[in-house]
Phi, psi and omega in degrees: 000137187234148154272123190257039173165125167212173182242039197300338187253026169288151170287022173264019186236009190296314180304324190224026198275014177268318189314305219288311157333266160003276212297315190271353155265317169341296198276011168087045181252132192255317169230215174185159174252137158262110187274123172268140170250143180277344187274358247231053212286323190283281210332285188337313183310313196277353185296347206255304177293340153277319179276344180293335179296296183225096189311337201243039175264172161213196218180147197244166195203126169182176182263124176321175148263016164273338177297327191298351254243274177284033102283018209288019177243339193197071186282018178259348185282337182321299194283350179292313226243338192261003168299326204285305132001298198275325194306341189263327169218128213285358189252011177286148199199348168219172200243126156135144028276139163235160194109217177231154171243110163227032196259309192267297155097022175330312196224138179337101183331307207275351189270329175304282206310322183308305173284303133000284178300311164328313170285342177304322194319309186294301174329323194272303194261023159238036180000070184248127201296163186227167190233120187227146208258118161210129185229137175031056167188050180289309190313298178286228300268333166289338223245342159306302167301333193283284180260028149233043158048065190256333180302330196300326178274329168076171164160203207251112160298113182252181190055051203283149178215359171317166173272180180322317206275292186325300186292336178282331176291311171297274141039295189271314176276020201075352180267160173298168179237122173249106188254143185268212203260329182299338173307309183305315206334134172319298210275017173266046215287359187278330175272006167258353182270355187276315180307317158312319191268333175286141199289147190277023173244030193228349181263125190256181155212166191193148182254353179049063192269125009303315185332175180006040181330141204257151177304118042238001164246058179296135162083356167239179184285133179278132129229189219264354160286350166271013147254032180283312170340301178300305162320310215280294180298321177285314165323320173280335199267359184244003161065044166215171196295174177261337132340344212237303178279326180282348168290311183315296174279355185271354179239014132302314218275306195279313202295322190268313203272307187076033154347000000 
């Protein structure tokens, strides 16, 4: 079973991240995609201490859209700066998280929407899959993807939490579906219906670690041995074994990553 998007080199992992390793081959997660903010310099720093941890995570890189902000003068410097990111580390394999927030509003829409189109670019001509972030801004982040051809590349929606229609527009545009810890959630049942309808060659799963932690550890700190939690639900709302989902999404995962 693989996570496919965590945060291992955030500092809420500093303290304890051989243990947190430990805990996520024990419950059988064989690797993890690790997300990097490329603006991010001690994340970046600590990548090196999550893979001597776990050799066999690899890791995406891009500037956040909470992030654009200090690019609004210069959204090529984003690429600049997340080429220079991949050049330092060699287990890097995606572009992302990239896109828009407009739930939090961090940074100017059109300077977010700016940055955004720079990194596909970069993405389309080192022809690398993207991992892409949209919260309350499906209209522009479809209609972005759209006219920068970004589906010719593929990715990931991660955390997807949209409804039927939504998830059918990604989908449509060529990307992967990722469901996170929000799945187990009492009230998801529209995102469990989603979890029924994606094609199983279309599918991820993640815990966004530290983040959201899946039911029955609501309210504490996220890692990456809880997604088997997640596996476990989407497996039951798809009326099959959790082997079944995890054979599924782990040769999506490679098929997508090229791990």
């Amino acid at each position: 079973m693989v996570d496919s998007h965590c945060h291992l080199a955030g500092p809420e992992f500093r303290e304890d991240l051989r243990a947190v390793v430990d805990r996520a081959r024990e419950a059988g997660v064989t690797a993890a995609l690790v997300i990097l903010g490329a603006d991010d310099e001690e994340e970046c720093r600590r990548a090196a201490a999550v893979e001597a941890a776990w050799p066999a995570v690899r890791f995406s890189i891009g500037v956040h859209p909470h992030a654009a902000g200090a690019f609004a003068c210069d959204p090529e410097g984003a690429v600049r700066l997340v080429e220079q990111r991949f050049d330092e580390t060699s287990s890097a394999r995606a572009l992302g998280e990239i896109g828009l927030d407009y739930h939090y509003d961090f940074a100017p829409r059109d300077v977010q929407q700016g940055v955004f189109r720079a990194q596909i670019r970069l993405a389309r001509r080192r022809r690398l899959p993207m991992v892409i972030h949209t919260r309350e801004a499906e209209a522009d982040t479809f209609r972005i993807l759209t006219e920068e051809a970004a589906g010719d590349g593929g990715g990931v929606f991660h955390c997807f939490t949209g409804d039927r229609a939504t998830a059918g527009r990604a989908l449509d545009a060529g990307f992967h579906l990722s469901l996170a810890g929000i799945v187990t959630f009492p009230k998801a049942e529209e995102l469990r219906e989603v979890a029924r309808l994606v094609p199983a060659d279309r599918l991820l799963i993640e815990t966004d670690s530290p983040f959201l932690a899946p039911v029955p550890h609501r309210g504490t700190r996220n890692e990456p041995a809880r997604v088997v939690h997640v596996a476990e639900v989407v497996a039951a709302a798809r009326g099959i074994h959790v082997d079944a989902i995890a054979a599924a999404t782990d040769e999506n995962f490679v098929r997508l990553f090229k791990p």
